[in-house]
C-alpha positions in Angstrom: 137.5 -114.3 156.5 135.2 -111.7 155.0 136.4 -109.6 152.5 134.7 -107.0 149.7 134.9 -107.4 146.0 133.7 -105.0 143.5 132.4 -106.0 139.7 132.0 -104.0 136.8 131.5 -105.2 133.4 134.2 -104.0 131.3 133.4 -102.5 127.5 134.1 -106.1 126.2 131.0 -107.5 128.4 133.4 -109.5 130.8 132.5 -109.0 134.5 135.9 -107.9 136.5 136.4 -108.4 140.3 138.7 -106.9 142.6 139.3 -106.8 146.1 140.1 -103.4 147.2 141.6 -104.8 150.7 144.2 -107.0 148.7 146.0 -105.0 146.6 146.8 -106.3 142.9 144.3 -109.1 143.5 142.1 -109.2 140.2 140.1 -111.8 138.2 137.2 -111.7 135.7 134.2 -114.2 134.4 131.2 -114.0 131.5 128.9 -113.7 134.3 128.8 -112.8 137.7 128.5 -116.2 139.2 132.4 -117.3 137.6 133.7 -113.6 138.3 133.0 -114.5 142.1 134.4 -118.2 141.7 137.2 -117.0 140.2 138.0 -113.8 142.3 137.4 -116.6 145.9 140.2 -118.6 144.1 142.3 -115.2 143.0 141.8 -114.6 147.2 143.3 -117.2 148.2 146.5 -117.7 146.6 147.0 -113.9 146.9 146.6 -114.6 150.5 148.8 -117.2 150.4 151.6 -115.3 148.4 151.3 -112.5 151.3 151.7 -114.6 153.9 154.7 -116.4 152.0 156.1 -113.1 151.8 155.6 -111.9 155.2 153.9 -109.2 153.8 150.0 -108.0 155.6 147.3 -110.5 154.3 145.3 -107.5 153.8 145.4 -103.8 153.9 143.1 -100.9 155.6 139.8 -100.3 153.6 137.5 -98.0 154.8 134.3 -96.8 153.8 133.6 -92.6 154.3 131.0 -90.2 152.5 131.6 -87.5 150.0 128.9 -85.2 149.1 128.3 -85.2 145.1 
């Protein structure tokens, strides 16, 4: 499964990543490289929670333009 994260470094310097299509499903790192280890293994037990749950594994993202 494929799935977007975003990460934006916070005003403390830590780098936090979310994934939009899995709501409430957060994690953070010092660098890039352990905010993306650590959001894959945020992912998965959030995944695995949902499906516990019954609930969807993911919900409806979508991508659309906005003129600035």
């Amino acid at each position: 499964m494929k799935l977007l994260i975003t990460l934006e470094r916070d005003e403390t310097g830590t780098i936090v990543a979310e994934c939009p299509s899995i709501p409430g499903c957060v994690s953070q790192g010092k660098t890039e490289e352990e905010a993306i280890a650590n959001i894959q293994e945020a992912i998965q037990a959030c995944l695995e929670a949902r499906a516990e749950s019954g609930m969807p594994l993911t919900v409806s993202v979508r991508e659309i333009e906005v003129s600035a």
